[in-house]
N, CA and C atoms as a LAMMPS dump frame, in Angstrom:
ITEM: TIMESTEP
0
ITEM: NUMBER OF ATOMS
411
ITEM: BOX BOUNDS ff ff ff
-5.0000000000000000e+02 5.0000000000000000e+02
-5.0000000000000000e+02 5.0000000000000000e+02
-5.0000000000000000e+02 5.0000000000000000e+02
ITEM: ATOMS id mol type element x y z
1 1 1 N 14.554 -26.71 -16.553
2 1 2 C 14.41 -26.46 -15.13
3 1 3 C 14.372 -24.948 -14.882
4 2 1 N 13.47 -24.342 -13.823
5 2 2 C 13.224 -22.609 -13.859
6 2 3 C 14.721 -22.728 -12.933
7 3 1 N 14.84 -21.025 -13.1
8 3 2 C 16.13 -20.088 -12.171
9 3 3 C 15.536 -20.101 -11.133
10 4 1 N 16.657 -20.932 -10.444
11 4 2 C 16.639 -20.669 -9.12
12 4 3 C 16.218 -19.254 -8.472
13 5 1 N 16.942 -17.93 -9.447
14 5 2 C 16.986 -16.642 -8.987
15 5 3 C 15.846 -16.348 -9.404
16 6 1 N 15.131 -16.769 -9.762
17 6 2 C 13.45 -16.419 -10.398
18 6 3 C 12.792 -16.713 -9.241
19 7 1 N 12.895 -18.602 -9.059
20 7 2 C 12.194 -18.55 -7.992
21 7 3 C 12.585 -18.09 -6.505
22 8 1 N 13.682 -17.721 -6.134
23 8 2 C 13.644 -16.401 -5.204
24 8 3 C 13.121 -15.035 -4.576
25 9 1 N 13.278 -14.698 -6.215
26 9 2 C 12.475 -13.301 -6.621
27 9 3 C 10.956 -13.256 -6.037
28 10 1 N 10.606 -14.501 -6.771
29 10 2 C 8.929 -14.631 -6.401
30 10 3 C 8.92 -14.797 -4.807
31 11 1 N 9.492 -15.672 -4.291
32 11 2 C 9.224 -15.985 -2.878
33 11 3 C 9.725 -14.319 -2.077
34 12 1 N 10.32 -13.735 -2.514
35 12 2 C 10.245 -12.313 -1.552
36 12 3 C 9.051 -11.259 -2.235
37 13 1 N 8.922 -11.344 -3.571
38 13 2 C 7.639 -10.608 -3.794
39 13 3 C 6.259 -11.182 -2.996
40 14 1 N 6.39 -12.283 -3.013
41 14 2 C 5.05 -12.784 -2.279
42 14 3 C 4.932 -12.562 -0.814
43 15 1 N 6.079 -12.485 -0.044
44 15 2 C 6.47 -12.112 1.466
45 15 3 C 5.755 -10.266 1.378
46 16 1 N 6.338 -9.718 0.471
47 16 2 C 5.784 -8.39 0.236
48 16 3 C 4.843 -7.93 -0.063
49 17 1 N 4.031 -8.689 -0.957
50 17 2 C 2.574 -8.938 -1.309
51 17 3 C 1.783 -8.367 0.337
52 18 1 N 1.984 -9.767 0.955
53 18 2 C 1.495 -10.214 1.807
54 18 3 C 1.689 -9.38 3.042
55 19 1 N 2.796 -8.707 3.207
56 19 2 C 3.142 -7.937 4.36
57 19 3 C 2.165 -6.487 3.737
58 20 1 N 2.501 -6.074 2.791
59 20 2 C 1.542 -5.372 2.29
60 20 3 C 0.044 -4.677 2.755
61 21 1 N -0.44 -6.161 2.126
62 21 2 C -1.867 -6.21 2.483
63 21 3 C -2.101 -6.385 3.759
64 22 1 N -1.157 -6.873 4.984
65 22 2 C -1.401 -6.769 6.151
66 22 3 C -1.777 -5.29 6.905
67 23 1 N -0.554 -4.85 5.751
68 23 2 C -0.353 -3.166 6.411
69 23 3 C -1.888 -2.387 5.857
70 24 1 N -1.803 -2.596 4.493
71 24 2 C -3.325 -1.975 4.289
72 24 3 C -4.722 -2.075 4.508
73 25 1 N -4.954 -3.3 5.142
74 25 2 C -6.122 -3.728 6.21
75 25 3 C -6.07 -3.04 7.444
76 26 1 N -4.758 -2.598 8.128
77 26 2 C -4.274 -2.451 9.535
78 26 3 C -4.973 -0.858 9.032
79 27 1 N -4.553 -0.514 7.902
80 27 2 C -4.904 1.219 7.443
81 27 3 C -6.003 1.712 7.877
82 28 1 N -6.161 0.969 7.115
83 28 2 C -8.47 0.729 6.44
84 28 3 C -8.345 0.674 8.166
85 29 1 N -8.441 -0.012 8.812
86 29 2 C -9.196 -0.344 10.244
87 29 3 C -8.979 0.557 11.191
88 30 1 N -7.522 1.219 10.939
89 30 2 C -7.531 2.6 12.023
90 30 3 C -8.401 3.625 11.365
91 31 1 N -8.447 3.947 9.556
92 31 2 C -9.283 4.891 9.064
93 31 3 C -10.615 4.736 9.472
94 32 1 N -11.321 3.555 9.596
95 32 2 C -12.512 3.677 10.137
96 32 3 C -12.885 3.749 11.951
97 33 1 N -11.832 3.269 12.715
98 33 2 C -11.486 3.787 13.861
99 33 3 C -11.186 5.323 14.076
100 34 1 N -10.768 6.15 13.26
101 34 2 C -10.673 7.433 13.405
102 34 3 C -11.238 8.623 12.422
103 35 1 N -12.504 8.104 12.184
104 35 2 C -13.168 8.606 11.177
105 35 3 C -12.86 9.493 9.987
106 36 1 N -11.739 8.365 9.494
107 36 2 C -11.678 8.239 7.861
108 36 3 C -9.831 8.696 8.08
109 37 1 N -9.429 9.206 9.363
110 37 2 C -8.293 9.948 8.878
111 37 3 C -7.265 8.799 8.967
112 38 1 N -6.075 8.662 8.459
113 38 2 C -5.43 7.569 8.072
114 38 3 C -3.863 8.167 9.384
115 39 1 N -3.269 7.503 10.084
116 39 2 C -2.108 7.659 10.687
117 39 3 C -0.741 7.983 10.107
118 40 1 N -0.513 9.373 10.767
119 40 2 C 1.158 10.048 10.417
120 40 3 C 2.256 9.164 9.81
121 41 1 N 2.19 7.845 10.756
122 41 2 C 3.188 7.309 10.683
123 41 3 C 2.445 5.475 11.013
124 42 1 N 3.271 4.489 10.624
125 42 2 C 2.805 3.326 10.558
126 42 3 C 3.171 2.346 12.226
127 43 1 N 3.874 3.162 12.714
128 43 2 C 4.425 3.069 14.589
129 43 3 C 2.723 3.376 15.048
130 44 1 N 1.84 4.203 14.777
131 44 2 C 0.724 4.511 15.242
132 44 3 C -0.622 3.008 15.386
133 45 1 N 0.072 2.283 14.162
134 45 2 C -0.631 1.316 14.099
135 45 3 C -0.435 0.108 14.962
136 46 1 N 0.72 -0.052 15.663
137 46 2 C 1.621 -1.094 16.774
138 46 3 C 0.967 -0.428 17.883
139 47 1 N 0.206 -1.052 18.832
140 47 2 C 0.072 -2.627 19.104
141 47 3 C -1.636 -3.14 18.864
142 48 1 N -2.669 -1.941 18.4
143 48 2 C -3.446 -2.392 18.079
144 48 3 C -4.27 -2.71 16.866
145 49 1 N -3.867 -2.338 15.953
146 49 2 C -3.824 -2.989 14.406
147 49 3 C -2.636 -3.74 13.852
148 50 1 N -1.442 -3.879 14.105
149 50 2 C -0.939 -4.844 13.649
150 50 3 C 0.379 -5.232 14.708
151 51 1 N 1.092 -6.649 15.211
152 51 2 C 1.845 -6.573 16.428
153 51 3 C 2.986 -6.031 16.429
154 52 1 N 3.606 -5.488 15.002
155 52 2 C 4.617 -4.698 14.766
156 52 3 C 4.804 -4.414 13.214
157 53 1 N 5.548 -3.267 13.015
158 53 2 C 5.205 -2.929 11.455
159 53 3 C 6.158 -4.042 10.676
160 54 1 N 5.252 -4.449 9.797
161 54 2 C 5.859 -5.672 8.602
162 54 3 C 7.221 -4.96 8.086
163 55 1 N 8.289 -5.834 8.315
164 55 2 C 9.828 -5.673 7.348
165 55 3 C 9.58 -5.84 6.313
166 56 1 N 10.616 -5.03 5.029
167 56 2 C 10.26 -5.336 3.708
168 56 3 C 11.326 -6.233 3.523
169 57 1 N 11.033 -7.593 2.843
170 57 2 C 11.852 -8.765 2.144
171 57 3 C 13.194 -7.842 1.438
172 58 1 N 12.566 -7.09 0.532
173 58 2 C 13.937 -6.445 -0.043
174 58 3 C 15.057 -5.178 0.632
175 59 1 N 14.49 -4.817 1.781
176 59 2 C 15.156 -3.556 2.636
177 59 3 C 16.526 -4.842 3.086
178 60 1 N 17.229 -4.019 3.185
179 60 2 C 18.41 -4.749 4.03
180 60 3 C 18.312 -4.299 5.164
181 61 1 N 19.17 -5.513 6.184
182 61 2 C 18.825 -4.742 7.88
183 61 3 C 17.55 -5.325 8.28
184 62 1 N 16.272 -5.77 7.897
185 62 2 C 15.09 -5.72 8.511
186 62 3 C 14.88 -4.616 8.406
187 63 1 N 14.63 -3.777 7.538
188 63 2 C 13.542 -2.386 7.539
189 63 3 C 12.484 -2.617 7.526
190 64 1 N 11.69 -1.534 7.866
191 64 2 C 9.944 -2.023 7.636
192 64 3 C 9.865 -1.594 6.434
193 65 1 N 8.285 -1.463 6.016
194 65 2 C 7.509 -0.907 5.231
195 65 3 C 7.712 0.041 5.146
196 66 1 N 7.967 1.194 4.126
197 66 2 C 7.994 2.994 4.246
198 66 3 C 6.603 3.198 3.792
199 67 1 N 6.223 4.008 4.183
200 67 2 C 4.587 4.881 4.446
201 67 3 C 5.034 5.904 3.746
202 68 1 N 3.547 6.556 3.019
203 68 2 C 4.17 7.975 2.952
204 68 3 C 2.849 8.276 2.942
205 69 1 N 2.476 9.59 3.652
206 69 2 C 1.199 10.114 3.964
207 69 3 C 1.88 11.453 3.928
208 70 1 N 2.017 11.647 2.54
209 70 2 C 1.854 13.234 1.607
210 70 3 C 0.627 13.876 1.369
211 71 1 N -0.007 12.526 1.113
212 71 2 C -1.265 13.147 0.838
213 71 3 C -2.728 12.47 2.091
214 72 1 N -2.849 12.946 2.897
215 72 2 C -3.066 12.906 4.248
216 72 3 C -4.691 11.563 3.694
217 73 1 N -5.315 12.466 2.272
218 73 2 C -6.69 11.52 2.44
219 73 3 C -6.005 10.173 1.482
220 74 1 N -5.027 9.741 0.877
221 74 2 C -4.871 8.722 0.078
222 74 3 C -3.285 8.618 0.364
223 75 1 N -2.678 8.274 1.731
224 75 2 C -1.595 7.823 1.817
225 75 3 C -0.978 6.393 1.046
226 76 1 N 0.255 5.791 0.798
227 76 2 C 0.556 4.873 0.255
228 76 3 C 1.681 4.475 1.14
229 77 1 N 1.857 2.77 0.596
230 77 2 C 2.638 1.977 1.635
231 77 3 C 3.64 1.323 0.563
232 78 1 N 5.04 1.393 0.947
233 78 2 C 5.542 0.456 -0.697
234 78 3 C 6.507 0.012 0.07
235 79 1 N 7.117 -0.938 -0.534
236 79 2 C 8.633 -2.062 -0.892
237 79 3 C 9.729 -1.051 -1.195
238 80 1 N 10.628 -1.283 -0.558
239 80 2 C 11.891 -0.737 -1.938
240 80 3 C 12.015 -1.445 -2.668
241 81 1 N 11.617 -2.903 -3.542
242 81 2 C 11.342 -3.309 -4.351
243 81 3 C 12.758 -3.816 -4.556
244 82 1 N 12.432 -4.464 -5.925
245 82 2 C 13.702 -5.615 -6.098
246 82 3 C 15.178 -4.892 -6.269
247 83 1 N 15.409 -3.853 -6.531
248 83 2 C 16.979 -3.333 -6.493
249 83 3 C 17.254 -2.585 -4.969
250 84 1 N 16.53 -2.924 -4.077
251 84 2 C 16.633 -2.499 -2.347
252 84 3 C 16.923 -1.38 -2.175
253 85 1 N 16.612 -0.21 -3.134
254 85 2 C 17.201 0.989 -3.04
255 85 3 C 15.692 2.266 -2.877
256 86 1 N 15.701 2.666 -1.665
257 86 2 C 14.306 3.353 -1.509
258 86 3 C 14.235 4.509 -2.638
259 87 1 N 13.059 4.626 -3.308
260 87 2 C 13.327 5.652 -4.612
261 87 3 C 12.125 6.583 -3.59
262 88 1 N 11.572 6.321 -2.899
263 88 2 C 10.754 7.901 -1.856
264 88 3 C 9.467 7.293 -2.379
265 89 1 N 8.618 6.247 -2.31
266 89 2 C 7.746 5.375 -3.293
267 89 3 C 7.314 5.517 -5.016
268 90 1 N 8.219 6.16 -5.766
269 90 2 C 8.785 6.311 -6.857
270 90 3 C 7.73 5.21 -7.946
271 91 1 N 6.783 5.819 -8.614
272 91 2 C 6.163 4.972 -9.706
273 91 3 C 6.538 5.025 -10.854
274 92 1 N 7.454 5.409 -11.141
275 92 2 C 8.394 5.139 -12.313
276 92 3 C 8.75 4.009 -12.877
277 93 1 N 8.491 3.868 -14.25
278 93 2 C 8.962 2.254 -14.718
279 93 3 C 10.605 2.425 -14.566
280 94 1 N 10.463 1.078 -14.238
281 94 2 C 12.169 0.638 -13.864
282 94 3 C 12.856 0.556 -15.346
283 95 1 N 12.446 0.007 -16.567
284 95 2 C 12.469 -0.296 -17.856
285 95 3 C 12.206 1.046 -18.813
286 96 1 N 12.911 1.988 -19.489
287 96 2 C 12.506 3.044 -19.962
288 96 3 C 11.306 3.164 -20.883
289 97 1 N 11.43 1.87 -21.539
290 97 2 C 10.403 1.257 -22.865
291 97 3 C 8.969 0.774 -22.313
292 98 1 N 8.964 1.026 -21.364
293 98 2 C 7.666 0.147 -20.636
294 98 3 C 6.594 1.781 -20.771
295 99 1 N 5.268 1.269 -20.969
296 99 2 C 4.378 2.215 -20.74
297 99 3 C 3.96 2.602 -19.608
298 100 1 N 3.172 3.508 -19.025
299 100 2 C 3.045 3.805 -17.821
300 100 3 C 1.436 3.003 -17.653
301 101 1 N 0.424 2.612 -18.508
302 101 2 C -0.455 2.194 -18.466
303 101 3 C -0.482 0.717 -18.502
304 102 1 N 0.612 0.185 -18.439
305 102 2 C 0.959 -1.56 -18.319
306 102 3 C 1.657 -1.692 -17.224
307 103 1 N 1.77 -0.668 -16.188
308 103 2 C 2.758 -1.115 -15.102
309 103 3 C 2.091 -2.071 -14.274
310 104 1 N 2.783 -2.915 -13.962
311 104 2 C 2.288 -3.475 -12.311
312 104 3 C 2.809 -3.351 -11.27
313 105 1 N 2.968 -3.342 -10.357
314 105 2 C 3.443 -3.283 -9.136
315 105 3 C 4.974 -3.138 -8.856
316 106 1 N 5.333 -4.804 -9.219
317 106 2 C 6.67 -5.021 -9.825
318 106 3 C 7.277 -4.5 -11.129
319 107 1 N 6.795 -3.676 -11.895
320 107 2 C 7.747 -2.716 -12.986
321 107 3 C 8.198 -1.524 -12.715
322 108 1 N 7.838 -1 -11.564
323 108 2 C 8.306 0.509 -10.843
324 108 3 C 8.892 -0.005 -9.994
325 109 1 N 9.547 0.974 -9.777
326 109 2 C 11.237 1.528 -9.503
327 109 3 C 10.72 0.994 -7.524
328 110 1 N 9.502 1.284 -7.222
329 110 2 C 9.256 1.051 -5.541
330 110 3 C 8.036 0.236 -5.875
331 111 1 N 7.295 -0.455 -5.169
332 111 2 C 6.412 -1.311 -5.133
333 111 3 C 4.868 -0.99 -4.147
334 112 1 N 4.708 -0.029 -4.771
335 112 2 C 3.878 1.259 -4.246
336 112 3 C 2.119 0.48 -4.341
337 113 1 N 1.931 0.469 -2.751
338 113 2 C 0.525 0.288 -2.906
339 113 3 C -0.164 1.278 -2.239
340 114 1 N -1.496 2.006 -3.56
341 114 2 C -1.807 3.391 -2.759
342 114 3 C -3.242 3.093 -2.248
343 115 1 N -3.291 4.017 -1.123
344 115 2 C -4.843 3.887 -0.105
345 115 3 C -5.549 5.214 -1.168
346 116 1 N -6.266 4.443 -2.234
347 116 2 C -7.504 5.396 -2.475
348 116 3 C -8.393 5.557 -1.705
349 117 1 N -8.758 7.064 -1.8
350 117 2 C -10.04 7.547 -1.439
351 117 3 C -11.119 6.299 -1.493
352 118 1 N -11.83 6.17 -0.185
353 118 2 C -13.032 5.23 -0.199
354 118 3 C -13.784 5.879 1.157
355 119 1 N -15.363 6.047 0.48
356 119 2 C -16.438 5.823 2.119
357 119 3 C -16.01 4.275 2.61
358 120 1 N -15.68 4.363 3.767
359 120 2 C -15.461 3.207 4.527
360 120 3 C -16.494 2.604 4.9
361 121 1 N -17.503 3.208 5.523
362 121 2 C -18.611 2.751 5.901
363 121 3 C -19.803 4.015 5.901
364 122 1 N -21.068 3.565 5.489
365 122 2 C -21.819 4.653 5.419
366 122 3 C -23.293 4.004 5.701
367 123 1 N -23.32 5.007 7.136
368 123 2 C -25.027 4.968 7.934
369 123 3 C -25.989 4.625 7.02
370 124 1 N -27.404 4.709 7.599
371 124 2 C -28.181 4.368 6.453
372 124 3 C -28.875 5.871 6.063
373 125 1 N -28.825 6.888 6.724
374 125 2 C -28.948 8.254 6.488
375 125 3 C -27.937 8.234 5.144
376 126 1 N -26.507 8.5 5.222
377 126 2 C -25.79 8.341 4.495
378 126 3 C -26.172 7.875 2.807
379 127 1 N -26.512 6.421 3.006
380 127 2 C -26.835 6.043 1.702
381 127 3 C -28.457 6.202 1.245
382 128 1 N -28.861 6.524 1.593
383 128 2 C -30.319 7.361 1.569
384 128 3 C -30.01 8.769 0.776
385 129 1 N -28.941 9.677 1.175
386 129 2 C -28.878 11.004 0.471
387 129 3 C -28.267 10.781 -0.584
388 130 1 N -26.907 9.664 -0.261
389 130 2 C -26.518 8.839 -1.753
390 130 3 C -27.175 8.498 -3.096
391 131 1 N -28.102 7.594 -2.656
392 131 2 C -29.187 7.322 -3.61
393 131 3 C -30.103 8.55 -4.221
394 132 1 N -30.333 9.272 -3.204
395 132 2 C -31.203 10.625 -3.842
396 132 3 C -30.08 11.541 -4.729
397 133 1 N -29.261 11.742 -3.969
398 133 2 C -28.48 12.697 -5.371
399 133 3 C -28.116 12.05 -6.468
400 134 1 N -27.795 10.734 -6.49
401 134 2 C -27.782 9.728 -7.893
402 134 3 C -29.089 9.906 -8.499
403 135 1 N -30.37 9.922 -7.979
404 135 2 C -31.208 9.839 -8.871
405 135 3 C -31.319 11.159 -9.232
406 136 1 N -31.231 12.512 -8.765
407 136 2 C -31.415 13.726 -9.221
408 136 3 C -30.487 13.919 -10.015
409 137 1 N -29.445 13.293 -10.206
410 137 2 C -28.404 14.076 -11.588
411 137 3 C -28.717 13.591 -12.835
């Protein structure tokens, strides 16, 4: 029979998953609402991208989501992840022995999902000069 505490685990990673990806759709949709630039803070996104910022399963209290927009063009959104302790979105393996090229989500220390750089949407001017500088290189 599986651990009970296993299947726990999963049912709040999947709450987080999911709150997640709410938050990073809500991103994407103000970035292309404000041509490309991504919001200070995730309060910016309440009441018209999402009806209030998603709590993280593992924060105690009902905390939300922590944001961090350090880096203004590729901000990130994370969990404090399964030991509820905010590491500042910290990609560090939790496991010393673990490689940094096998991590997933759940093996760092925060549960860090980052907004890469992406054209969101591009005119047809746009992909016209696209295509020409691809073919000239």
């Amino acid at each position: 029979m599986p651990s009970y505490g296993r299947f726990v685990t999963q049912q709040y990673r999947g709450k987080a998953e999911r709150r997640l990806a709410a938050t990073a759709l809500a991103l994407r949709l103000y970035a292309a609402d404000h041509g490309g630039s991504y919001p200070k803070t995730l309060d910016e996104l309440v009441p018209n991208y999402l009806p209030a910022v998603p709590t993280d399963p593992f924060a105690t209290g009902s905390r939300p989501l922590k944001y961090s927009a350090a880096d203004p063009a590729a901000p990130s959104v994370y969990s404090v992840g399964e030991d509820g302790a905010d590491d500042g979105g910290s990609t560090a393996p939790v496991r010393s022995r673990q490689r940094a090229s096998n991590l997933g989500r759940w093996d760092t220390k925060d549960a860090v999902l980052q907004m890469k750089a992406s054209t969101l949407v591009m005119s047809e001017e746009e992909e016209a000069k696209r295509k020409a500088a691809d073919r000239d290189e």
